[in-house]
N, C-alpha and C positions, 0 to 999 in steps of 0.2 A: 504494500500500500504506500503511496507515495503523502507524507505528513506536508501539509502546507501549513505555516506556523506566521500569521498577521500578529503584530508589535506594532501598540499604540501610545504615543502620549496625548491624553486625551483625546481628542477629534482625530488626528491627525496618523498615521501612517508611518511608520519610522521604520519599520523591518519589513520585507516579507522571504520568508526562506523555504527551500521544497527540498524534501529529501525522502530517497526510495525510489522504490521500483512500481509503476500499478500491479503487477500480477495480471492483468487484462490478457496480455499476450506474451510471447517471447521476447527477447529483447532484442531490438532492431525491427519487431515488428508491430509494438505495442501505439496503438494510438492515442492513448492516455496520453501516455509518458511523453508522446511528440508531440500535444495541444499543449500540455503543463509547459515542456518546454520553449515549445514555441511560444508561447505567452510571457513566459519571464525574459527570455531573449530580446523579443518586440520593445517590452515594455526597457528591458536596460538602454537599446537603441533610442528611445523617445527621449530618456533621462540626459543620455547624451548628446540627440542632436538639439531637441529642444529647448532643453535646461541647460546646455553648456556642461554638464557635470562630466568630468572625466571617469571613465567604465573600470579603470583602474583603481581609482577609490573607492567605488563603491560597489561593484556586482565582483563574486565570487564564484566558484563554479571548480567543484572537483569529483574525483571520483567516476572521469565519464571511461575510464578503462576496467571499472568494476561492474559497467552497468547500472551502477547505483547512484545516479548523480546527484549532487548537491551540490544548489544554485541558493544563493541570497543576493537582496540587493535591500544597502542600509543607505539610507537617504543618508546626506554630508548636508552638517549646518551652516552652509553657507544660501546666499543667493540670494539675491531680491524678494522682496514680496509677490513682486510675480513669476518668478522662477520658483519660488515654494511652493506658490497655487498649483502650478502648471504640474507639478512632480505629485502633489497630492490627486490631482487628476490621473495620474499615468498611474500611480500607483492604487488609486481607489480602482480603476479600470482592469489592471492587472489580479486584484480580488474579487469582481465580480465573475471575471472571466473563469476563473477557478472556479469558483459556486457552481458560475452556471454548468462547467464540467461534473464537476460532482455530480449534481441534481439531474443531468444527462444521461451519466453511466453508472454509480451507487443504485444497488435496492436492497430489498428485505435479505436476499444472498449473498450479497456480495457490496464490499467495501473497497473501492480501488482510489480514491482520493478522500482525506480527511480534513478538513482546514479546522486549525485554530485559530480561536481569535485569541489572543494576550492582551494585558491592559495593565498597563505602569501605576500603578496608584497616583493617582492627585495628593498633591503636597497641598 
């Protein structure tokens, strides 16, 4: 099952990370596994051309010789106001797009995507 782990401070979006395999299918052949990641990939690209954020700081990505990859992307406190918006966009976009995977391929039998949500406590 491939765990999707959403980090928030308040409102806001600060992590989102994917780790596993769906089990859906084989590996190379699973389509799970190639939405989840084409989705996090998409979305790192947007951060970067959009927001100016270099892919270097903040998207990570290992594991892809185990099959088992794991991918995050941790937003950087920098940017404009509207470069923050703009990243809270890509980044809300890039969890719904998950959901909506879940709620596509999850049933009563079978669990092939999980998403958390995390939430920082309020100070």
């Amino acid at each position: 099952m491939i765990t999707a782990i959403v980090d928030r401070e308040g409102p806001d979006i600060k992590l989102i990370s994917l780790s596993g395999h769906s089990g859906y299918a084989k590996s190379g052949s699973d389509i799970i596994c190639a939405a989840a990641s084409a989705l996090i990939f998409a979305s790192a690209n947007g951060l970067e051309d959009i927001c100016g954020y270099d892919n270097e700081d903040f998207f990570r990505v290992s594991g892809v010789d185990t099959n088992e990859v794991n991918a995050s992307i941790k937003l950087p406190d920098t940017g404009s106001a509207e470069v923050r918006s703009a990243a809270q966009v890509i980044m809300r976009t890039l969890e719904l797009g998950l959901i909506s995977l879940a709620a596509s391929y999850n049933d009563e039998n079978n669990r092939f995507i999980e998403i958390i949500n995390s939430k920082t406590p309020e100070v």
